[in-house]
BATI-561280 format. One record per residue (C-alpha): x, y, z; residue number from 1. Coordinates in pm, whole numbers, m for minus. Layout:
<vomis>
> u; v; w; n
> X; Y; Z; NUM
...
</vomis>
This chain:
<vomis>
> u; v; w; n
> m285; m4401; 9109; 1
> 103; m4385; 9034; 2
> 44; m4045; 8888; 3
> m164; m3904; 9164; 4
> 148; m4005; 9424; 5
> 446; m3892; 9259; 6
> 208; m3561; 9214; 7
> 168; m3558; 9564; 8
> 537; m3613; 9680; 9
> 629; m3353; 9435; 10
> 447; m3080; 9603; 11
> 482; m3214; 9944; 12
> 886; m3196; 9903; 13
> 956; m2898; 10049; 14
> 713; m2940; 10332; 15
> 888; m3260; 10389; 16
> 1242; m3093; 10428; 17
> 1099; m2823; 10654; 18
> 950; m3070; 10872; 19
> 1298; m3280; 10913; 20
> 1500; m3009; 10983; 21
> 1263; m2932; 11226; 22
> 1259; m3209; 11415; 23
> 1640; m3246; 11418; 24
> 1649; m2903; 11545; 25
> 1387; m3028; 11840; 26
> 1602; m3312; 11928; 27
> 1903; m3076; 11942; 28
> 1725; m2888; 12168; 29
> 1634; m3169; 12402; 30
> 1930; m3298; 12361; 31
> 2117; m2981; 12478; 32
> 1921; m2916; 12804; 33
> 1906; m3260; 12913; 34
> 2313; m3233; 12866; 35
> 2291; m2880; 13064; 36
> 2043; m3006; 13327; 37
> 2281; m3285; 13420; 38
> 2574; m3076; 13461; 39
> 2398; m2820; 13692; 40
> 2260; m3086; 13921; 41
> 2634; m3169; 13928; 42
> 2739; m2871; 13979; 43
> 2499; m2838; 14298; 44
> 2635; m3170; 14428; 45
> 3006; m3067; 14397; 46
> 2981; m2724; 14547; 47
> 2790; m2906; 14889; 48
> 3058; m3165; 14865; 49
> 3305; m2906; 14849; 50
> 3176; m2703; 15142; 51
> 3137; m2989; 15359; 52
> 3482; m3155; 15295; 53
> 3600; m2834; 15363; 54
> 3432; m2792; 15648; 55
> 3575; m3120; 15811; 56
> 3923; m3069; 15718; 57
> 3871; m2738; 15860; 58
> 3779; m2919; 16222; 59
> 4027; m3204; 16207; 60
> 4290; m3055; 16039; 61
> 4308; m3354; 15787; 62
> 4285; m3327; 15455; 63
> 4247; m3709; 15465; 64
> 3893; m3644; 15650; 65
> 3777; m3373; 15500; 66
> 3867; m3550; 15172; 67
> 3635; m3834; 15226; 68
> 3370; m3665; 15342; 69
> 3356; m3484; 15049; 70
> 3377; m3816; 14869; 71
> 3103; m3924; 15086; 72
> 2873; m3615; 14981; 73
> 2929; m3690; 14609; 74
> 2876; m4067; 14623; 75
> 2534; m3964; 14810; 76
> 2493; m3747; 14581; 77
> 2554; m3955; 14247; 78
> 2856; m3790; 14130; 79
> 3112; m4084; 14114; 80
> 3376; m3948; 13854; 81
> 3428; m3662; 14006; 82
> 3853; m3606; 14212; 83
> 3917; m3443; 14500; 84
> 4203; m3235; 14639; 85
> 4302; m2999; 14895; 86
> 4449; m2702; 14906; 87
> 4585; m2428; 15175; 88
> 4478; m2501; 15577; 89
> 4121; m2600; 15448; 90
> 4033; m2548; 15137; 91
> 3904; m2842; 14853; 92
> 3911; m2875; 14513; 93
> 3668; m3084; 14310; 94
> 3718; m3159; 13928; 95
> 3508; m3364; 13762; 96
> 3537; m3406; 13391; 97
> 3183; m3388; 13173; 98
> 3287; m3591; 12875; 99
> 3174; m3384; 12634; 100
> 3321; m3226; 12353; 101
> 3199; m2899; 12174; 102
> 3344; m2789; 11859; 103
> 3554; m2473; 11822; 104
> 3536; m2421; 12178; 105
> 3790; m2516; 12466; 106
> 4092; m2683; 12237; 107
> 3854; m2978; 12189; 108
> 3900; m3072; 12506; 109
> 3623; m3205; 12714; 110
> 3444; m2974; 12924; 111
> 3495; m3013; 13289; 112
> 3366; m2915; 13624; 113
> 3553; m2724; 13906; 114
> 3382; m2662; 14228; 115
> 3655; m2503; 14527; 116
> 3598; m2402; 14837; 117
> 3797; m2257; 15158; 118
> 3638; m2270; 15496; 119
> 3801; m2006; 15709; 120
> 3701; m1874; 16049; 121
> 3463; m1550; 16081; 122
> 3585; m1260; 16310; 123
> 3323; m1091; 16566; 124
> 3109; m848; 16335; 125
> 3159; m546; 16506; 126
> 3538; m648; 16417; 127
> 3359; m544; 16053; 128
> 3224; m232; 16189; 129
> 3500; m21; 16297; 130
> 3705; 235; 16130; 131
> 3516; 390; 15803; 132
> 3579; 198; 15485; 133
> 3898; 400; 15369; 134
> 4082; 283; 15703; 135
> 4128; m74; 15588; 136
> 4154; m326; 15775; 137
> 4219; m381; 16180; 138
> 4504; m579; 16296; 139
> 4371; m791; 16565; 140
> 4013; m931; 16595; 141
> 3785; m723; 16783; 142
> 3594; m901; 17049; 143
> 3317; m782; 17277; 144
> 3019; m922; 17506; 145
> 2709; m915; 17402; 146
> 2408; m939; 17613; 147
> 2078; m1084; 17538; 148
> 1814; m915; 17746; 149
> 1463; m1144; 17775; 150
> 1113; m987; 17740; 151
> 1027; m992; 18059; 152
> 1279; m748; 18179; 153
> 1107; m490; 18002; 154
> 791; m445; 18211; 155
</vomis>
């Protein structure tokens, strides 16, 4: 029976190998996306956090508000590492560091997160329309009346 065994493990040896560097390769794998799911669901989380902070400091001209709603957003959200700045009249930053290291990439530094945004105020499209494209830009905002005509007026 001894025989018959060692036999067997001798010609099952490579096999064996094969199938463990296999399955480290599969968990490497799974390991990998689970890593890269969680930072894009992050990612997501930030950017609305980022856009709605904005948003507010935008309205109440306080970077104090529009910072914590954007806190607000990312604590909803499950993000709880993450900072938050601002920048310019309305604009947010959000860092949030990954903890993760990857080697021979990035100093060995960890990876991190940056989501930004600036909310600024739209002009009138037809401000958009005039002039052709080699005219650049106008100097004043364009505005104009529009009027909404119903259905029934068309009879």
């Amino acid at each position: 029976m001894g025989k018959y065994l060692k036999k067997l493990y001798k010609d099952q040896r490579g096999d064996l190998v094969d199938t463990s560097f296999g399955l480290v390769m599969i968990f490497g794998i799974f390991i990998a996306f689970f890593l890269y799911s969680s930072a894009a669901r992050t990612k997501v989380v930030m950017n609305y956090s980022a856009k709605e902070g904005s948003r507010m400091y935008a309205i109440s001209r306080s970077a104090s508000e529009g910072e914590g709603v954007a806190r607000d957003y990312l604590s909803t959200g499950g993000v709880k590492s993450a900072s938050v700045s601002s920048f310019g009249e309305s604009g947010l930053r959000i860092t949030n560091d990954l903890s993760v290291k990857i080697p021979f990439f990035n100093n060995g530094e960890n990876l991190a997160l940056v989501s930004e945004y600036e909310f600024f105020k739209e002009f009138d499209p037809k401000y958009y329309e005039m002039g052709n494209m080699g005219d650049g830009w106008l100097k004043a905002p364009y505005t104009r009346s529009r009027e909404y005509k119903d259905d029934s007026e068309r009879r």
